[in-house]
C-alpha positions in Angstrom: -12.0 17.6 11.1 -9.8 19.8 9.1 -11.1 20.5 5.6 -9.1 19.1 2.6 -9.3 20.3 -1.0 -9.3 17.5 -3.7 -8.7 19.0 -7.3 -9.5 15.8 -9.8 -9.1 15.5 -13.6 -12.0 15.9 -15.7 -11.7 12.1 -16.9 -11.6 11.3 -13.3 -14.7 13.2 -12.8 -16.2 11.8 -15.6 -15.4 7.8 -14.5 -16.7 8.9 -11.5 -20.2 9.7 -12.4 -19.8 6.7 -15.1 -19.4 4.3 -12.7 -21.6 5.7 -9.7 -24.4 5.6 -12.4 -23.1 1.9 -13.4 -22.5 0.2 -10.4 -25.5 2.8 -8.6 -23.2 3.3 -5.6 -22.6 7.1 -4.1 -19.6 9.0 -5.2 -18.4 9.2 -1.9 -18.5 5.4 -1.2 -16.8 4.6 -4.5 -13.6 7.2 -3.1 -14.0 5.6 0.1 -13.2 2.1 -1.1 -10.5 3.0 -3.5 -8.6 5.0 -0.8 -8.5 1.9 1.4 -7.7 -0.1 -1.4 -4.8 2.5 -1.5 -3.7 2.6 2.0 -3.9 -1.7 2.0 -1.5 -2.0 -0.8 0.6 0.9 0.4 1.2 -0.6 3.6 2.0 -3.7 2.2 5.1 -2.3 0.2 5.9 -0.3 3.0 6.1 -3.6 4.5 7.9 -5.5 2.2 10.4 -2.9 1.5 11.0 -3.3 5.2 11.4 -6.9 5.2 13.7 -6.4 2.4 16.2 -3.6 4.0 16.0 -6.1 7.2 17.3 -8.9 4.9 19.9 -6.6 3.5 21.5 -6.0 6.8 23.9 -9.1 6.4 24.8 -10.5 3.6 26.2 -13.5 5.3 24.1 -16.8 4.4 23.5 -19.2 7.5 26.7 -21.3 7.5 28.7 -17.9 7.5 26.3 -16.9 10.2 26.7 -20.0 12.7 30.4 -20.4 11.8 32.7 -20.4 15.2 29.5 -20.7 17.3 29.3 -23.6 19.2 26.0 -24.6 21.4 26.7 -26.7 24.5 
């Protein structure tokens, strides 16, 4: 695994050690669950905001759509 260098702010640092102490959970947990928290609601824009461009690739509304079609 390739090594990654994480600079946080000293108030982010500081809620860190806050909240370990509060909620007596490891550090490392706490970053754990708050990037997957991250990535969930991430994922869900990113798929919203793909639902939305796929809506935005007519702008005909469903009569316009069906109009001149005929089923037999």
């Amino acid at each position: 695994m390739e090594n990654i260098h994480i600079e946080l702010k000293q108030p982010t640092v500081d809620n860190l050690q806050a909240f370990s102490e509060l909620l007596h959970k490891n550090i490392n947990v706490m970053l754990e669950e708050a990037l997957e928290q991250y990535f969930e609601n991430e994922q869900k824009k990113l798929i919203e905001k793909g639902i939305e461009e796929d809506a935005t690739m007519t702008n005909l509304d469903y009569d316009e759509f069906w109009d001149g079609v005929e089923l037999d």
